[in-house]
N, CA, C and O atoms as a GROMACS GRO file, in nm:
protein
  240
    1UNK      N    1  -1.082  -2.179  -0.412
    1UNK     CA    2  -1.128  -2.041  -0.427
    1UNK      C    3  -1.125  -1.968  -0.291
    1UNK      O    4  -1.083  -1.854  -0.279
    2UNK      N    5  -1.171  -2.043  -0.190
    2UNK     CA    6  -1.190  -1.942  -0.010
    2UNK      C    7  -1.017  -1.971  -0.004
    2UNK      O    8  -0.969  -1.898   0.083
    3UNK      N    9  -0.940  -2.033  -0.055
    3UNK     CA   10  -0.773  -2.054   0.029
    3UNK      C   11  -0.707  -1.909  -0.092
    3UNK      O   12  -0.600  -1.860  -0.055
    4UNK      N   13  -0.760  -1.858  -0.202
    4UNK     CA   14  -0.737  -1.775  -0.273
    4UNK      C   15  -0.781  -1.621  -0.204
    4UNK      O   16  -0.740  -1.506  -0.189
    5UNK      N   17  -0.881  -1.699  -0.176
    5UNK     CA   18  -0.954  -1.490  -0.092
    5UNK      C   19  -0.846  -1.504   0.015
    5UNK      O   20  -0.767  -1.409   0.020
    6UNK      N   21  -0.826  -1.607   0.105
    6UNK     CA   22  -0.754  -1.580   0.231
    6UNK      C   23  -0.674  -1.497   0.195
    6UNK      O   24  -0.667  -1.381   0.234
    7UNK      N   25  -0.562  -1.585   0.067
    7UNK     CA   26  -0.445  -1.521   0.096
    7UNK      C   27  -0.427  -1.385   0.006
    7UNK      O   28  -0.320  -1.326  -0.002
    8UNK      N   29  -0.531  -1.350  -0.051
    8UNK     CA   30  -0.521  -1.192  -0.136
    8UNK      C   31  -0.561  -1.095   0.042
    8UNK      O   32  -0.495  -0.999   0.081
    9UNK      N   33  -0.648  -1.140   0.096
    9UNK     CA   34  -0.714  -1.077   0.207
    9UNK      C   35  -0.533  -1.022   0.287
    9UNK      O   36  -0.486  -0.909   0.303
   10UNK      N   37  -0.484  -1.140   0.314
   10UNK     CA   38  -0.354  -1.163   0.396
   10UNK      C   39  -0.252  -1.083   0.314
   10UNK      O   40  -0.158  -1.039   0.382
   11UNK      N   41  -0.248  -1.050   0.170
   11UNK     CA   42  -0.137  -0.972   0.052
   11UNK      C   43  -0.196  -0.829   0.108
   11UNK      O   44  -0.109  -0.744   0.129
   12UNK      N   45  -0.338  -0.787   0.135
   12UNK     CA   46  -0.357  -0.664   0.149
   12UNK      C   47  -0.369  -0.621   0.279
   12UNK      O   48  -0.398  -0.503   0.298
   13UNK      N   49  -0.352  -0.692   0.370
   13UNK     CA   50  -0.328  -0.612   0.502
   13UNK      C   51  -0.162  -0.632   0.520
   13UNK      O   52  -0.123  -0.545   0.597
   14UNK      N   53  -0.100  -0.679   0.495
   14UNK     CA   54   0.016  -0.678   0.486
   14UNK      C   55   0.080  -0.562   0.394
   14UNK      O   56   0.195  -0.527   0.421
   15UNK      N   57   0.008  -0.498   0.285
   15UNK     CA   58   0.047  -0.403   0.202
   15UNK      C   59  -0.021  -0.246   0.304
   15UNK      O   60   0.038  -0.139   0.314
   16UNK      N   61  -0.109  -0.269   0.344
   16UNK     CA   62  -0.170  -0.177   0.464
   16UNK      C   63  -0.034  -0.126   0.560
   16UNK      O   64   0.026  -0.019   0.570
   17UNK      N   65  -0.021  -0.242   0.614
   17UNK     CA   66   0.084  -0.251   0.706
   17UNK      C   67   0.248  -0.129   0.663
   17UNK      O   68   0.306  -0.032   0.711
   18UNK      N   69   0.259  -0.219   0.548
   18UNK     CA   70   0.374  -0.187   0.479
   18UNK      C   71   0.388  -0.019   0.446
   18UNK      O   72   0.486   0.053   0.460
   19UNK      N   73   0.264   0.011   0.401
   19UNK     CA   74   0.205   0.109   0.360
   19UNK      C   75   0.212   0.274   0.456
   19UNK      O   76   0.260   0.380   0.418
   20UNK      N   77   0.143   0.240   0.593
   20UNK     CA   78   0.147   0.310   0.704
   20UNK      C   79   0.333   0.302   0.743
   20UNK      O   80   0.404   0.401   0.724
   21UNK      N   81   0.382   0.178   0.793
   21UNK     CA   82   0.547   0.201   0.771
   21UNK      C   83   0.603   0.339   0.702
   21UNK      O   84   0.645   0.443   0.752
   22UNK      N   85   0.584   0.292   0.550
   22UNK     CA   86   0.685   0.352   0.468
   22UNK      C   87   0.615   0.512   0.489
   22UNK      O   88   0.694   0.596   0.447
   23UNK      N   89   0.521   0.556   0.528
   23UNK     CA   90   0.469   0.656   0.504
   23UNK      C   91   0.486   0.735   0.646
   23UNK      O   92   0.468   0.856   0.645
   24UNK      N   93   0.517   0.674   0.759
   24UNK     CA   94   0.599   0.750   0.860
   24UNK      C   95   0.718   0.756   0.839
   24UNK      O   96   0.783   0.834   0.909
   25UNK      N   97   0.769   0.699   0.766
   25UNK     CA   98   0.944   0.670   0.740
   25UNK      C   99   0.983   0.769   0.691
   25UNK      O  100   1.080   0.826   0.740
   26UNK      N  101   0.905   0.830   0.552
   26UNK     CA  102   0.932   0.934   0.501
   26UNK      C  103   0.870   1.060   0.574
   26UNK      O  104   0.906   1.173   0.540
   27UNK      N  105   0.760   1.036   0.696
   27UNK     CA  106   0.747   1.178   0.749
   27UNK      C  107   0.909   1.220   0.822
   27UNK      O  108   0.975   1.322   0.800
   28UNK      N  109   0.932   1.134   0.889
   28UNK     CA  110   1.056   1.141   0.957
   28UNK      C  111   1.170   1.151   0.909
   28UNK      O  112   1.252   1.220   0.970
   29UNK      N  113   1.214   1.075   0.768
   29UNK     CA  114   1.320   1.076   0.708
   29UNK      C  115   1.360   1.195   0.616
   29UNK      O  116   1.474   1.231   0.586
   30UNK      N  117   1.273   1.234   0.588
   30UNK     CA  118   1.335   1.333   0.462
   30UNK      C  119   1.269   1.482   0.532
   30UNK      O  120   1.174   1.493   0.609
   31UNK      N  121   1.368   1.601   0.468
   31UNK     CA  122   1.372   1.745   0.526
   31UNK      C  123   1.266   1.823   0.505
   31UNK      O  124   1.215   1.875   0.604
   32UNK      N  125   1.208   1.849   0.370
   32UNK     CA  126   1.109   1.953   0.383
   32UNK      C  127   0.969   1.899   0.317
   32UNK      O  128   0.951   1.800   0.246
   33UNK      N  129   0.899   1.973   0.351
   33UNK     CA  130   0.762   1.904   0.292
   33UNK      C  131   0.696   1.842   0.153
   33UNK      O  132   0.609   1.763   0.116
   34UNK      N  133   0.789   1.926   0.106
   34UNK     CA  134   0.749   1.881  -0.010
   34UNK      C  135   0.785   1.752  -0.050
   34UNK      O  136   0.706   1.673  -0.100
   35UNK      N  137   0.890   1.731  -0.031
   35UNK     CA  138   0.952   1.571  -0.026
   35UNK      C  139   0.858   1.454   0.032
   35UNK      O  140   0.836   1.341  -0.011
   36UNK      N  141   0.798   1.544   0.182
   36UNK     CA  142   0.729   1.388   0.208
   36UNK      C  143   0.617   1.420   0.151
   36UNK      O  144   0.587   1.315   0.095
   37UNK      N  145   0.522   1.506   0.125
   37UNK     CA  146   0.420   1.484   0.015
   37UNK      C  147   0.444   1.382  -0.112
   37UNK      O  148   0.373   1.298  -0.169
   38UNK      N  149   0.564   1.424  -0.128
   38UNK     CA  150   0.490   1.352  -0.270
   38UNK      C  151   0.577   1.204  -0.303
   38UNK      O  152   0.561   1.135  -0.403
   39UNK      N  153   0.677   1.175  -0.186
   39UNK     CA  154   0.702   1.037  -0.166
   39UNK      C  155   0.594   0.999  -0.116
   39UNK      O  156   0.547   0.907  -0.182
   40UNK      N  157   0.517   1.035  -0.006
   40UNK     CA  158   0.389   0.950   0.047
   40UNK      C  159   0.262   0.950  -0.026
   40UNK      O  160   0.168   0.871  -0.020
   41UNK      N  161   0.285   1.096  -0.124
   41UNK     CA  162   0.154   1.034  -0.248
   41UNK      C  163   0.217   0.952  -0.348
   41UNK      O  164   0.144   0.864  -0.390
   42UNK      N  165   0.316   0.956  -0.392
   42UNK     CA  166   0.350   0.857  -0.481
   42UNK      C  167   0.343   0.678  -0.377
   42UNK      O  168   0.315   0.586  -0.453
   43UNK      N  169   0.356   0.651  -0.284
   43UNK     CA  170   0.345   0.531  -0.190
   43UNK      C  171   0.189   0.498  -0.210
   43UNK      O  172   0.136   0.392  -0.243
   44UNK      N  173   0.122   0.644  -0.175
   44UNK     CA  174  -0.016   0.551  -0.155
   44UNK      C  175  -0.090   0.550  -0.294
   44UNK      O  176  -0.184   0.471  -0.307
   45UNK      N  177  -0.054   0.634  -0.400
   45UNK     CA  178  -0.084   0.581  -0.491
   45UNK      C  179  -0.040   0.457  -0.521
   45UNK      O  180  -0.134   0.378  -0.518
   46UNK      N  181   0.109   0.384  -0.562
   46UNK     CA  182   0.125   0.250  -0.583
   46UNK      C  183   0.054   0.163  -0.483
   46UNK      O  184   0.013   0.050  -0.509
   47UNK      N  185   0.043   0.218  -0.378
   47UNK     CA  186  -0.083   0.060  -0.289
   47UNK      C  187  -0.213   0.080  -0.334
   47UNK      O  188  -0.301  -0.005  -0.318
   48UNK      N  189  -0.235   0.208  -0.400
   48UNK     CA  190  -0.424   0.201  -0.448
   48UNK      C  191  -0.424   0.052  -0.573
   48UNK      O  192  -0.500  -0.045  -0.581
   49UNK      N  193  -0.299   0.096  -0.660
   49UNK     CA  194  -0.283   0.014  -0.763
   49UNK      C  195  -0.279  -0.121  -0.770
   49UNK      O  196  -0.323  -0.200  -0.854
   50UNK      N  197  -0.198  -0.139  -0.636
   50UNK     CA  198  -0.165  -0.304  -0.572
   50UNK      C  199  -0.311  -0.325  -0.528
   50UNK      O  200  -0.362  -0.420  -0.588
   51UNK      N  201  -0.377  -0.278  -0.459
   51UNK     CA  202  -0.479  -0.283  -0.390
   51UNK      C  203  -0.572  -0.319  -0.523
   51UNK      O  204  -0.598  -0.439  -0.533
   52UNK      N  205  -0.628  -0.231  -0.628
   52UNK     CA  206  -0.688  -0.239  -0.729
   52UNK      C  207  -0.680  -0.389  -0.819
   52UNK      O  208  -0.776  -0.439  -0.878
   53UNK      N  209  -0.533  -0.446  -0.813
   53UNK     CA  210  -0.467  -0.524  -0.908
   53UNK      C  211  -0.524  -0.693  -0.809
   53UNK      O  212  -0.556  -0.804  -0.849
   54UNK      N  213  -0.514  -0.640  -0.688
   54UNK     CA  214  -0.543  -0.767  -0.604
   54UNK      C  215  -0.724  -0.792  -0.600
   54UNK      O  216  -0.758  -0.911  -0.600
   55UNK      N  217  -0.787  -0.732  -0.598
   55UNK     CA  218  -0.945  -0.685  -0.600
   55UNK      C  219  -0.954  -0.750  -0.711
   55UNK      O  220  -1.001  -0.863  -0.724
   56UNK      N  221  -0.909  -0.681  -0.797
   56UNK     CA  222  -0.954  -0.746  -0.970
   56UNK      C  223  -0.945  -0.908  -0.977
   56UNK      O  224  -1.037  -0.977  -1.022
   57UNK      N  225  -0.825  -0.958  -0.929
   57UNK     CA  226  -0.818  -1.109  -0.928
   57UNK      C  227  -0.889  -1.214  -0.788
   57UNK      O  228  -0.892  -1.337  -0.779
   58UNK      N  229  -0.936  -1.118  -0.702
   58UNK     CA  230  -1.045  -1.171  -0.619
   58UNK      C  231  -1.160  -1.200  -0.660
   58UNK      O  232  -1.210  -1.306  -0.624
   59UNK      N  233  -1.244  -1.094  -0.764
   59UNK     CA  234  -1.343  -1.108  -0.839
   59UNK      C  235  -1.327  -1.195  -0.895
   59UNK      O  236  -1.379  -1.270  -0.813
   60UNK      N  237  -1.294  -1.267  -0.980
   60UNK     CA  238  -1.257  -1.338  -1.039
   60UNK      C  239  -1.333  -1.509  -0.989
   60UNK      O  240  -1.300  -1.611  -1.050
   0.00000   0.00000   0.00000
């Protein structure tokens, strides 16, 4: 069970990580604002979800 928290602990700072990445990538990569709005809300919505999905099976 503690070698299970580690490695959900270790899935979500790594998705953190990943997260901040992809979300300068698109400040920088793409042209007008609107684009990176809503690639970077669509990003951090899917990590709330990952985030949510990993929580749920920690409880556990």
């Amino acid at each position: 069970k503690y070698m299970l928290k580690k490695i959900i602990g270790a899935l979500a700072s790594i998705i953190g990580g990943l997260l901040a990445f992809l979300c300068v990538y698109w400040l920088f990569r793409l042209d007008t604002w609107t684009e990176r709005g809503i690639y970077t809300g669509i990003s951090i919505f899917l990590a709330l979800i990952l985030i949510k999905i990993l929580s749920f099976f920690n409880d556990e």
